[in-house]
N, C-alpha and C positions, 0 to 999 in steps of 0.2 A: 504494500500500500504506500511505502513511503515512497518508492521510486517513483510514482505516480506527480508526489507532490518537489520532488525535487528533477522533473524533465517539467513538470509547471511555474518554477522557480526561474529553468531555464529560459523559458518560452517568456514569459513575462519578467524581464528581469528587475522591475522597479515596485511591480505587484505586492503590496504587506498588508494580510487582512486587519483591520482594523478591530480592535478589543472591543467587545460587545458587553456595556454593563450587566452583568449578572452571569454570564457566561464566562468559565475561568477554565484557562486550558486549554486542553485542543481540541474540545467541541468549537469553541469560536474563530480556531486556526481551520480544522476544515472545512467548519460552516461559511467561512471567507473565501477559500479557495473553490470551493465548490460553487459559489457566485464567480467566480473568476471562469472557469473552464466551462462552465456556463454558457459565457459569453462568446466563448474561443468554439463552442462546439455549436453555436446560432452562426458564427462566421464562417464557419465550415461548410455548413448547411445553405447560408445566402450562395456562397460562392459556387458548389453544386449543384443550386440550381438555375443559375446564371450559365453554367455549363451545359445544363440536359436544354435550355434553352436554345443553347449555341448549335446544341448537336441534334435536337430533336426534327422529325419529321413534318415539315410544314402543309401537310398536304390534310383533306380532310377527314382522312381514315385515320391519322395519328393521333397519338395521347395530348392535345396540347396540353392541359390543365397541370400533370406532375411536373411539369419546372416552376411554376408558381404555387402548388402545393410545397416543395422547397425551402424556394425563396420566401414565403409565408410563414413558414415554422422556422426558420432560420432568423427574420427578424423579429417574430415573435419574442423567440429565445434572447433575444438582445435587449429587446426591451423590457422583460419580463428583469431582467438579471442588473439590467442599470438600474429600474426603480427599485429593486430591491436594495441594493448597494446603496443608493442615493437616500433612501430611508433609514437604514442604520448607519449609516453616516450623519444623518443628524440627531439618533437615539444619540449615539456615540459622543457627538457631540463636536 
């Protein structure tokens, strides 16, 4: 599990979850990180389906809808995981 949080370490190197009053420990270290990766795994997802976009079938027998099905849950996930953050950042203070 820690591998996990130390190639997240990597990937965002300025990234430091912020101390959650009442929460002591590393519930509020993964509970932070896990907002983090979050966010990295909605961008993944935009970018994918920005992709099946690019590659997808334009014609009228094709899927059009799954590249914005995607790109939908992709920013979804971004903004679900900003206002999150954006919230306990001002519990936090």
């Amino acid at each position: 599990m820690m591998e996990l949080y130390t190639l997240a370490a990597d990937l965002i190197p300025k990234a430091t979850p912020t101390q959650i009053p009442g929460l002591d420990g590393p519930v509020s270290k993964i509970f932070g990180w896990a907002l983090w990766l979050l966010i990295l795994s909605g961008v993944g997802g935009t970018g994918y389906g920005i992709y099946k976009l690019a590659v997808s079938d334009k014609s009228r027998n094709g899927g059009g809808s799954e590249p914005f099905k995607w790109m939908g849950g992709g920013v979804a996930a971004i903004v679900l995981a900003g206002s999150l953050i954006a919230i306990l950042n001002g519990i936090a203070g």
